[in-house]
N, C-alpha and C positions, 0 to 999 in steps of 0.2 A: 332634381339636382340636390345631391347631398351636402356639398363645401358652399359657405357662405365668402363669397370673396369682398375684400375692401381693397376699392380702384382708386387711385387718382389718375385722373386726364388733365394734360396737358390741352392748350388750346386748340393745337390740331383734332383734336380728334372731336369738338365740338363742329371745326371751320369744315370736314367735310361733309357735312350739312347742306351748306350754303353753295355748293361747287357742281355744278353736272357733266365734269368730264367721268368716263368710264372705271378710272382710277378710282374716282371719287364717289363714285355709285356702289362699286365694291366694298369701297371701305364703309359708308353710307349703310348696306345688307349686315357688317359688320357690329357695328355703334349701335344700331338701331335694337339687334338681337341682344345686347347685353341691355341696351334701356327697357326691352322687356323685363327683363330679368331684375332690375331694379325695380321695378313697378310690381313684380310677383315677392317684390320684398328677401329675395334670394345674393343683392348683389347691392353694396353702398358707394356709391360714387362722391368723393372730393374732389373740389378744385381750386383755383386762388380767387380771392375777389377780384382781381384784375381782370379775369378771364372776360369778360362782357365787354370791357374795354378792348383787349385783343382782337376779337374778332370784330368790332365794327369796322374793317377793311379788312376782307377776305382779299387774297389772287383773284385776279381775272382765270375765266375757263383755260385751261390750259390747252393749248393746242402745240402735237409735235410740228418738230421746225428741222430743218436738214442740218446735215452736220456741216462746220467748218471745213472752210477748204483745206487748212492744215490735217484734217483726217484722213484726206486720201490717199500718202504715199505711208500713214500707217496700215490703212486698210487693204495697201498694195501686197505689204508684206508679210501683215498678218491678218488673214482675213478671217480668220478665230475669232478676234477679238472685238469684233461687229458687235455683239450682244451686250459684252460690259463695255462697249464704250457706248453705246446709245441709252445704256440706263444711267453712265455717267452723266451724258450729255442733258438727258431729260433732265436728270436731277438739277443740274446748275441751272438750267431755263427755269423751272418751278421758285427755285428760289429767287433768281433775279426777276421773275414776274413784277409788274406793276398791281397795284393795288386798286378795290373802287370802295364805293361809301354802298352799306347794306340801304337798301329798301327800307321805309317801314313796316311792310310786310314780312318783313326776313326780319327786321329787328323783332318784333312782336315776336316770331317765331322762335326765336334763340331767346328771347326772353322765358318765355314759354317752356323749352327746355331747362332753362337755369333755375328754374322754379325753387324755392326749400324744398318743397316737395318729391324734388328728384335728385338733386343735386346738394351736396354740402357744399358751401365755400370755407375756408379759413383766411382769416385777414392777414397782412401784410404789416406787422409788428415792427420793433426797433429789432427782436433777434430774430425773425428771420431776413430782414432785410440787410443786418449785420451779417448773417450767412449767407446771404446772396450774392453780398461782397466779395467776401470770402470765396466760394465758388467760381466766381467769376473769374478771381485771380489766377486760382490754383487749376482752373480746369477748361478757360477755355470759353467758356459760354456767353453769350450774348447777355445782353443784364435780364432781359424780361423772361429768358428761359433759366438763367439764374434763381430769381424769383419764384418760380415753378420745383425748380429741383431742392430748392432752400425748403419750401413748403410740404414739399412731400417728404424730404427726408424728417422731417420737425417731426409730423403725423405719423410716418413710420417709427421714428424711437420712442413715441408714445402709443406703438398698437393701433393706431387708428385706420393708417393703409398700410397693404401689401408689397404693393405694387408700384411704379408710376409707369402709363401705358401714353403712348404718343407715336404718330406717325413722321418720318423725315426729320427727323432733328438730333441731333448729337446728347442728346440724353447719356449714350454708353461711355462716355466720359466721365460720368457721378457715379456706373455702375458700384463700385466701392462704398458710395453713400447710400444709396437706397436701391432696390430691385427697380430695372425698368425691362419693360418691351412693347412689343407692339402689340394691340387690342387680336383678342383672338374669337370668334363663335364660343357661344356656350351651350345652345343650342345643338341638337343632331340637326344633320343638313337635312334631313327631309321633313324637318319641324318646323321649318322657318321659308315657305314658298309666296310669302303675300311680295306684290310689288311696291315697290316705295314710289308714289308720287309725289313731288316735288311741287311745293306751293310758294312759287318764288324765289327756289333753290332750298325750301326747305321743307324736308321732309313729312308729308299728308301724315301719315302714322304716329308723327308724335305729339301733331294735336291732337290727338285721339286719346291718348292714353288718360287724361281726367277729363271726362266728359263738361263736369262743369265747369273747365278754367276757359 
C-alpha cells in the first residue's frame, strides 16, 4: 500500500468489537483489516479520550423483530418498499436497543485495543468542548457525538486526520466540517481470509497484534 491514511473512529467502530450479530462481524472483517494496517505502520488511527467511557455499555446483540402492525397496509400497496422499510425498521430497533455493562474480559479487551500503541486519543479541551457546543446547536447531534465531530474536525484543520469514519450515526450533518464515512477494506479481499474469533465478544486477532501486551 502506497497512501498513508490518518482515520479518526468514532466509537462505533471500536463497539463492533464487542457485538456478535452478523452485521457486526462484517463490520468486525472490516476494523480489524485496517487495525492491521495500523500495526504495519501504513495507517494512524485517532480517537477522543472519552472513547473508553463510551463503550463500557455496548447494545445488546441485536436480533430482527417484525415489523409494526402499521406496516401492513403500506406493504399492501406498495410492496416495493419491503427492503427500505426493513432497513429503516432495523435501524430504529439498533438504536433504541437496551444497553449491558462490558465483562472484564471485554474491558481488558477494548483496553487492549485503545492501547497508545495503536490508537491516538486527543483530549477533550475548553475549545473543543466549546465546539461541540457549537455543533450541537447548529447541526443536530447528540452531545457525545458532538464531541467526536468537534475533535476530529480540530485534528483535521491541523493535518492530523483525514477522515472521521463511523458506522450508524448522523456524522453527514458536519460533512461541511470535516470528511466523514464509513470504514472501508484496505486490504484486497483475498488478502484478509483468517477468522475472527471473538473472546467475549472481542476480537482473538487483536490480542495478537503485540505479542507482549
Amino acid at each position: 500500500m502506497s497512501e498513508f491514511r490518518k482515520l479518526y473512529w468514532d466509537t462505533t467502530c471500536f463497539i463492533c468489537f464487542l457485538n456478535d450479530s452478523q452485521l457486526e462481524k462484517d463490520r468486525q472483517y472490516i476494523c480489524a483489516d485496517i487495525m492491521e494496517h495500523v500495526d504495519k505502520g501504513n495507517v494512524e488511527i485517532w480517537t477522543s479520550s472519552i472513547t473508553l467511557a463510551e463503550v463500557i455499555r455496548p447494545k445488546d446483540r441485536f436480533v430482527p423483530t417484525p415489523f409494526p402492525q402499521w406496516v401492513a397496509p403500506i406493504l399492501g400497496k406498495f410492496p416495493a418498499a419491503e427492503i427500505e422499510l426493513r432497513r429503516l425498521w432495523d435501524f430504529f430497533v439498533r438504536r433504541t436497543m437496551p444497553t449491558r455493562m462490558l465483562t472484564d474480559e471485554e474491558l481488558a479487551g477494548i483496553r487492549n485495543l485503545l492501547t497508545p500503541r495503536r490508537v491516538k486519543t486527543v483530549v477533550v479541551d475548553d475549545r473543543i468542548a466549546n465546539a461541540a457546543v457549537e455543533i450541537s446547536r447548529t447541526c443536530g447531534l447528540k452531545p457525545m457525538d458532538a464531541i467526536h465531530a468537534a475533535s476530529a474536525m480540530t485534528l483535521h484543520r491541523n493535518n492530523r486526520i483525514e477522515v472521521l469514519q463511523y458506522w450508524d450515526k448522523d456524522y453527514e450533518r458536519v460533512g461541511h466540517l470535516v470528511p466523514v464515512e464509513t470504514p472501508e477494506r484496505i486490504s484486497a479481499q483475498q488478502g484478509f481470509k483468517e477468522v475472527i474469533q471473538p473472546i467475549g465478544g472481542v476480537s482473538a486477532r487483536l490480542f495478537s497484534f503485540d505479542k507482549e501486551e
